[in-house]
C-alpha positions as MATLAB code, in Angstrom:
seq = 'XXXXXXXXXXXXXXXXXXXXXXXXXXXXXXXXXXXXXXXXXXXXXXXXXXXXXXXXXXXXXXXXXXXXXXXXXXXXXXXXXXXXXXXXXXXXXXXXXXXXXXXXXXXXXXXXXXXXXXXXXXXXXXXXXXXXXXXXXXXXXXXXXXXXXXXXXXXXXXXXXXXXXXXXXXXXXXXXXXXXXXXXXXXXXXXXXXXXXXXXXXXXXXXXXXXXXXXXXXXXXXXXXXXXXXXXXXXXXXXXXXXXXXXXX';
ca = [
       0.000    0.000    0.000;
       2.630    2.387    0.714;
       4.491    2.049   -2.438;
       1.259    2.283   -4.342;
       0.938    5.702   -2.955;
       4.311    6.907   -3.589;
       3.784    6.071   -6.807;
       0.653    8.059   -7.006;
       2.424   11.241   -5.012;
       4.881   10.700   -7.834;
       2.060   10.827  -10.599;
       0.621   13.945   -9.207;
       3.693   15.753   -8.966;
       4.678   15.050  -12.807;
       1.534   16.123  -13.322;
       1.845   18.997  -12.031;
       2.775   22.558  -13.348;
       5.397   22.731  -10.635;
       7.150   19.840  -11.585;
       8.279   21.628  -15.018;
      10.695   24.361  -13.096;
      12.163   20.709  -11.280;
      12.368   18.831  -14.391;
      13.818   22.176  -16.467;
      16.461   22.690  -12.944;
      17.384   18.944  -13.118;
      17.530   18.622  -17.107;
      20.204   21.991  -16.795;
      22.297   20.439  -14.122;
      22.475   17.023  -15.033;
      22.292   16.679  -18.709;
      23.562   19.831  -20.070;
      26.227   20.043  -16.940;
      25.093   23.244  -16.414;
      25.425   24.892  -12.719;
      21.337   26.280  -11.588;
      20.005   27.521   -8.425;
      16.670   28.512   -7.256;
      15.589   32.489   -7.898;
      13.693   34.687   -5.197;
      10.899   34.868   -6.911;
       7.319   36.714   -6.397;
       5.134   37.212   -3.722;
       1.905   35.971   -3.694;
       0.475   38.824   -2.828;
       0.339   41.464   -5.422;
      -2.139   44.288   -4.084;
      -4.205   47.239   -6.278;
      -3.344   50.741   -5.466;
      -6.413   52.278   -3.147;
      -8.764   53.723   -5.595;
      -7.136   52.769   -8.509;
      -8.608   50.576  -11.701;
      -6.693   48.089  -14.397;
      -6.719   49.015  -17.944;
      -7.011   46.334  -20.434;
      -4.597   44.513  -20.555;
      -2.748   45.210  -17.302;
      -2.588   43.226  -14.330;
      -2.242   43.369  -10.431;
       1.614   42.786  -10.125;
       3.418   40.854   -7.462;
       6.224   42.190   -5.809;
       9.589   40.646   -5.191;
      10.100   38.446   -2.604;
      13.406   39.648   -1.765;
      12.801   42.843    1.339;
      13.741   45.654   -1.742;
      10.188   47.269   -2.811;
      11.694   48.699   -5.028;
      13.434   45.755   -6.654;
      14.119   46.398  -10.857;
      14.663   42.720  -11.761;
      11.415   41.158   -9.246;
      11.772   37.476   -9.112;
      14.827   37.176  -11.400;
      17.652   38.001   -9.528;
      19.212   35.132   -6.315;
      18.695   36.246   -2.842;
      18.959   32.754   -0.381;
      20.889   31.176   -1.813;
      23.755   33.319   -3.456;
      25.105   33.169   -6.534;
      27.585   30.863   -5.595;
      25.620   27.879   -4.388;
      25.015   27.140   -7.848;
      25.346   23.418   -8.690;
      24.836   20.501  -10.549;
      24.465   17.928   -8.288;
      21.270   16.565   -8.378;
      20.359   15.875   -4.989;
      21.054   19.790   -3.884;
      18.491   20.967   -7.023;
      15.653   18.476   -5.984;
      15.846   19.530   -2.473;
      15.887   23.387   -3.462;
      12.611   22.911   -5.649;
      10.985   20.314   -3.193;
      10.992   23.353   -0.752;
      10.635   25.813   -3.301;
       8.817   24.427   -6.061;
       7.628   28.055   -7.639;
      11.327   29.175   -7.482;
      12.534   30.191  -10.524;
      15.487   28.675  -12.216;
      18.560   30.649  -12.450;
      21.789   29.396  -14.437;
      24.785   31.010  -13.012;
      26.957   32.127  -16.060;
      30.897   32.100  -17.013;
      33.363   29.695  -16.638;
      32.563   26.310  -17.915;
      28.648   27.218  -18.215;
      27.279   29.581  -20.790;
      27.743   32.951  -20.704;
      24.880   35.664  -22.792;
      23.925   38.467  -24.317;
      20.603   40.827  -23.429;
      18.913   43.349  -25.844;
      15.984   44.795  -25.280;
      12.748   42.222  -26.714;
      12.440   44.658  -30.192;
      16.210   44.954  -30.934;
      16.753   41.383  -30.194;
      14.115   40.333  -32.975;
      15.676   42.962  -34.815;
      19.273   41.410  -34.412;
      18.050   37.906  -34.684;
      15.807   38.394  -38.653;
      19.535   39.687  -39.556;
      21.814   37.112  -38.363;
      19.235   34.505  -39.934;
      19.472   36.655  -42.937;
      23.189   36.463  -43.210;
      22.961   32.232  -42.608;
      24.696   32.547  -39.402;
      23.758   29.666  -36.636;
      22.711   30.538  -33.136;
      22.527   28.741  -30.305;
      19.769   28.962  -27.304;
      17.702   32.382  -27.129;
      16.095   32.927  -24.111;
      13.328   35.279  -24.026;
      10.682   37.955  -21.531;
       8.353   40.262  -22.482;
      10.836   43.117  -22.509;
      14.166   41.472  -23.051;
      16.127   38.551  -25.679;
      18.770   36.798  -24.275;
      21.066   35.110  -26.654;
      23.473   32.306  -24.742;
      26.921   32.213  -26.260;
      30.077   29.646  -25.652;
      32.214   31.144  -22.577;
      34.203   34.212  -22.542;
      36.418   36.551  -20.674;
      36.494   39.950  -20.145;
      39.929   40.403  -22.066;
      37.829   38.943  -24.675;
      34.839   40.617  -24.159;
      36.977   43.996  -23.681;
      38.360   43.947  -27.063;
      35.587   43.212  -29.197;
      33.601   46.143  -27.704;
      36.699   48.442  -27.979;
      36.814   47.658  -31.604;
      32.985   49.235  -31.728;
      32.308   53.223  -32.102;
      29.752   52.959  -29.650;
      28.367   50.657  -27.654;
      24.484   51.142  -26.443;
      23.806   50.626  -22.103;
      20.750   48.990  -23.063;
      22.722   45.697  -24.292;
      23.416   43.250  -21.078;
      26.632   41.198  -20.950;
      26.076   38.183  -18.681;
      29.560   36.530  -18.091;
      31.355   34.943  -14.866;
      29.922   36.057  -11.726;
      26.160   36.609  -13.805;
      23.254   35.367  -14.246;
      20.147   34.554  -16.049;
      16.848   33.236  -15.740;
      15.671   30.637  -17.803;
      12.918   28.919  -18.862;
       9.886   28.290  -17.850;
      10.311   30.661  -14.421;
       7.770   33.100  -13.852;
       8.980   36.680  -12.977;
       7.798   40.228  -12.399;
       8.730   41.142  -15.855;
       6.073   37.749  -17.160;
       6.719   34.111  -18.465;
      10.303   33.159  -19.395;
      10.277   30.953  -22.455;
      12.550   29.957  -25.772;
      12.331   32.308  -28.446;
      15.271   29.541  -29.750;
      15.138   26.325  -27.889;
      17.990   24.584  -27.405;
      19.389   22.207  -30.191;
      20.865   18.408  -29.494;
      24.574   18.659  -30.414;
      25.054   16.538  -33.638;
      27.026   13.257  -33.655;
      30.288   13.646  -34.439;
      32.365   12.077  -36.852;
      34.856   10.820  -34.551;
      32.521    9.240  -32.410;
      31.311    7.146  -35.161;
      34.767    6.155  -35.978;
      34.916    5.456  -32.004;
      36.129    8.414  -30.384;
      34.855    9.898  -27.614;
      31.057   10.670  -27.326;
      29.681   14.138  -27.911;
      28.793   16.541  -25.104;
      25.204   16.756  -24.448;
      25.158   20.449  -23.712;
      23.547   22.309  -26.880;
      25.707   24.100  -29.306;
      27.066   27.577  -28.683;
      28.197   29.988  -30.951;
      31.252   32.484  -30.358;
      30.651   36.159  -28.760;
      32.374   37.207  -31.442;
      29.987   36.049  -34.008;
      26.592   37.677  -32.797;
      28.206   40.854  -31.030;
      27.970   43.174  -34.387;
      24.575   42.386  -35.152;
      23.090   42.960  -31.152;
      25.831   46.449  -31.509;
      23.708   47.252  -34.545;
      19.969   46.636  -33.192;
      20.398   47.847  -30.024;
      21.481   51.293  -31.221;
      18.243   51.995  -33.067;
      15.876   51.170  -29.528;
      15.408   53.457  -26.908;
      17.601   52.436  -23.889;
      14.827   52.749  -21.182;
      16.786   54.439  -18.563;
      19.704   52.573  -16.448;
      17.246   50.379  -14.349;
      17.381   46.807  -15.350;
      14.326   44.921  -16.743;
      14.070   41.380  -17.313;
];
């Protein structure tokens, strides 16, 4: 009897819409090696001001659930734990999201992980219809309501510093996530709305060599060079209004 209900607690909780941040955490950490954590989230309790009516289309918002009220980035950004608890191992992720199941999931960026790039949500549709244009292959592109986030293979900043040095001008509103960063990924729920892929992630094709018996692939999904994309997000993100130096993802 009591492994026929475990089995049915299992059911439930695959059935479940909470079980998708889990299964996205685990999928990150395990299969793609990728180091995740849980987000702070929203509140539950998003309130209306006194006296005041929605318009179509807007709707009560939720604050933070980190102590800032006036938080830029609500639900996107780590709070408990930091940054650097981020991990793969397995057990650490199901016990974060068994306590937190509405947490979103946050991939901690640079070093071995992906790092990205953030444009605002018009110049990044901009930037992508160009680099499709021009045949050139992209990896991963995560996306909000208000901002694109295009993951790229891992960089530095001596890297990173030259190949915005070479540029005339290079616009606030573009978002370089790197070591020490961050970014939320699918399918978290933040203040900013739903977090999905604009791009999901490819499988990495079967290499040669491995067919000839050399090592196996990696299962993380391809990722193409900074260098690469950097012109065309330069480019779009020039023509779109910057919206001020708080952050919005």
């Amino acid at each position: 009897m009591r492994e026929i209900l475990g089995r049915r607690r299992k059911l439930l909780f695959r059935r479940g819409g909470r079980s998708a941040l889990l299964g996205a955490a685990l999928h990150c950490a395990t299969e793609w090696r990728w180091p995740v954590l849980p987000g702070v989230g929203l509140r539950s309790g998003g309130r209306q001001p006194v006296g005041g009516r929605l318009g179509l289309g807007e709707r009560v918002s939720r604050p933070c659930g980190c102590p800032d009220p006036d938080c830029a980035v609500p639900g996107a950004h780590p709070f408990d734990p930091g940054l650097l608890a981020a991990t793969t191992d397995a057990r650490m992720v199901r016990w974060w999201w068994a306590n937190r199941p509405d947490a979103p999931v946050l991939l901690a960026t640079g070093g071995r992980a992906p790092c990205a790039v953030s444009l605002p949500a018009v110049a990044g549709a901009r930037a992508l219809a160009a680099l499709d244009h021009f045949g050139v292959r992209l990896g991963p592109v995560v996306a909000t309501p208000t901002r694109w986030s295009l993951l790229v293979a891992p960089y530095d900043l001596a890297e990173l510093g030259e190949l915005l040095n070479s540029q005339d001008w290079v616009p606030s509103s573009l978002r370089f996530h790197g070591d020490g960063g961050y970014l939320v990924l699918p399918p978290s729920q933040i203040g900013a709305g739903k977090v999905r892929w604009e791009r999901p992630p490819a499988s990495p094709k079967r290499s040669t060599s491995f067919e000839q018996g050399g090592p196996p692939p990696s299962a993380a999904p391809w990722l193409p060079k900074v260098a690469t994309i950097v012109d065309a997000l330069v480019m779009a993100s020039t023509s779109t209004p910057d919206g001020g130096s708080r952050l919005a993802y």
